[in-house]
C-alpha positions as CSV (number, residue, x, y, z in Angstrom):
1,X,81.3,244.2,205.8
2,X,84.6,244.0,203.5
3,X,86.1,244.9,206.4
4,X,85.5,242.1,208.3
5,X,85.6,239.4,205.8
6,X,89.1,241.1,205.5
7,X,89.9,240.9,208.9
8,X,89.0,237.1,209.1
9,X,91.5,236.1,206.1
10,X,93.6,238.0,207.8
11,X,93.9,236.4,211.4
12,X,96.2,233.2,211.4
13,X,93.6,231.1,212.8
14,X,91.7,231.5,210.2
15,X,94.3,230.1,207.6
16,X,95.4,227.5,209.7
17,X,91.7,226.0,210.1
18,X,91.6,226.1,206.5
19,X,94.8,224.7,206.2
20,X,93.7,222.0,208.2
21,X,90.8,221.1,206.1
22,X,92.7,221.2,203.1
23,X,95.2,218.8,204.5
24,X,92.2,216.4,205.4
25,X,90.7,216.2,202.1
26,X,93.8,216.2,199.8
27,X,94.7,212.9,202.6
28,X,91.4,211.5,202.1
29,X,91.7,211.8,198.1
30,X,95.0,210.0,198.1
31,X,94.0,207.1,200.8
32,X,91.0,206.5,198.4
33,X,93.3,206.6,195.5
34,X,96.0,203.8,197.2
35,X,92.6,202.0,197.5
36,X,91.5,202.3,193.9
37,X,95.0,201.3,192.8
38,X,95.4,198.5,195.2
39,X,91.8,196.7,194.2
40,X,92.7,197.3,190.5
41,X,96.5,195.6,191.0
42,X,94.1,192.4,192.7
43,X,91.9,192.2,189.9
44,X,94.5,192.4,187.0
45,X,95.6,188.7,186.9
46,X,92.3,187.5,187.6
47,X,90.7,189.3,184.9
48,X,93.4,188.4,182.6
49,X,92.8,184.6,182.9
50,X,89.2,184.6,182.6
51,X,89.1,186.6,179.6
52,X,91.9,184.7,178.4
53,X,89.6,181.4,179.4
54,X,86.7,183.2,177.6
55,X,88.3,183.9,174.1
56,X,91.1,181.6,174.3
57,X,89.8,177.9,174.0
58,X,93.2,176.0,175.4
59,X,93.5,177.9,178.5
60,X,93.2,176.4,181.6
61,X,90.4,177.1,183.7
62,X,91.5,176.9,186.8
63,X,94.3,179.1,188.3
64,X,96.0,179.6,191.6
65,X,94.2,183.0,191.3
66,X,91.3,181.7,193.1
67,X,92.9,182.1,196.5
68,X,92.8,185.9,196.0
69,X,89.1,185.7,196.2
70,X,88.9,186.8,199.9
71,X,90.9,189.3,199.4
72,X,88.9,191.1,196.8
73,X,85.8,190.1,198.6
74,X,86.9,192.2,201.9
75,X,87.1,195.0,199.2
76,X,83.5,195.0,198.1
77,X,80.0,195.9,199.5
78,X,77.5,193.9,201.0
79,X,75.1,193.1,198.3
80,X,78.6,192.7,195.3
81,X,80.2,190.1,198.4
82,X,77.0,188.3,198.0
83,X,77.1,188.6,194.4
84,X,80.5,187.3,193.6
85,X,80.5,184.6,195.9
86,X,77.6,183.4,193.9
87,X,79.4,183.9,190.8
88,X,82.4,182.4,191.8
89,X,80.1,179.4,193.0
90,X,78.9,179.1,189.8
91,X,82.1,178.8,187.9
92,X,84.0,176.4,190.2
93,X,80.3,174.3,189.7
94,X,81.0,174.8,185.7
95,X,84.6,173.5,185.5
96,X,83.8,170.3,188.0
97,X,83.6,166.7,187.5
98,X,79.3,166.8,186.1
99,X,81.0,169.3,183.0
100,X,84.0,167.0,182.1
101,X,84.1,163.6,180.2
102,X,87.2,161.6,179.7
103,X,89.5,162.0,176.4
104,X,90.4,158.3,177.0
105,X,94.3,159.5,177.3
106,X,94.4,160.3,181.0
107,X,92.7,163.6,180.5
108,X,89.7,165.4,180.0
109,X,87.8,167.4,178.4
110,X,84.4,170.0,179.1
111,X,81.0,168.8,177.4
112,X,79.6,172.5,177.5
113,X,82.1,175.3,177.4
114,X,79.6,177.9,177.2
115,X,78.7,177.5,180.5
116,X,82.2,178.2,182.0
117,X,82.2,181.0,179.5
118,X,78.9,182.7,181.0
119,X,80.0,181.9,184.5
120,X,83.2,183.7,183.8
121,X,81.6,186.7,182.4
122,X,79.4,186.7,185.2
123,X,82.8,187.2,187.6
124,X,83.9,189.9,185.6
125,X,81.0,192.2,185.8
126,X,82.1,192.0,189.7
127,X,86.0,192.7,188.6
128,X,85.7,196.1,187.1
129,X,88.7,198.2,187.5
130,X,88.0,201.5,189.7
């Protein structure tokens, strides 16, 4: 018995098959990784803003960030695409013209802020880093 199992580690084949696999794996580990680093680099600025927007009253709310959307949306899963597109519906719905009333200067200014607040939490229990 030893002296096969011996005789198995010992032929080059054997090595290079597991080789092989290891090469596989470790690849797999560090494409996966690339992935985890490139979702969390997307979600960074986003994240940023909204909890800026959340605990920082004088914030904008609405930032060029939005057009990364998509992007992070290829990233996700069926049911969490589904998810943040309703979320993200939600917040541009929060921060439009039915939430606003005039300052009288030109500007404006939001009758509810909770509700942007909520609809920006809402976004980033989509935006978790990986």
């Amino acid at each position: 018995m030893w002296k096969f199992i011996k005789q198995i580690i010992n032929d080059p084949t054997f090595g290079f098959i597991w080789g092989l696999i290891g090469f596989l794996i470790g690849n797999r580990l560090s494409i996966d990784r690339d992935r985890r680093r490139e979702f969390n680099n997307l979600i960074d600025p986003i994240r940023r803003d909204l909890v800026g927007g959340i605990y920082l009253p004088g914030s904008s709310k609405y930032k060029s960030w939005m057009m990364t959307f998509p992007l992070i949306r290829e990233k996700l899963s069926f049911w969490k695409k589904r998810g943040l597109d309703r979320a993200v519906e939600n917040y541009t719905k929060s921060i439009g013209d039915e939430n606003r009333e005039s300052d009288g200067g030109g500007g404006f200014n939001y009758k509810n802020k909770e509700i942007i607040d909520q609809a920006a939490k809402e976004i980033l229990k989509f935006l978790k880093p990986k």
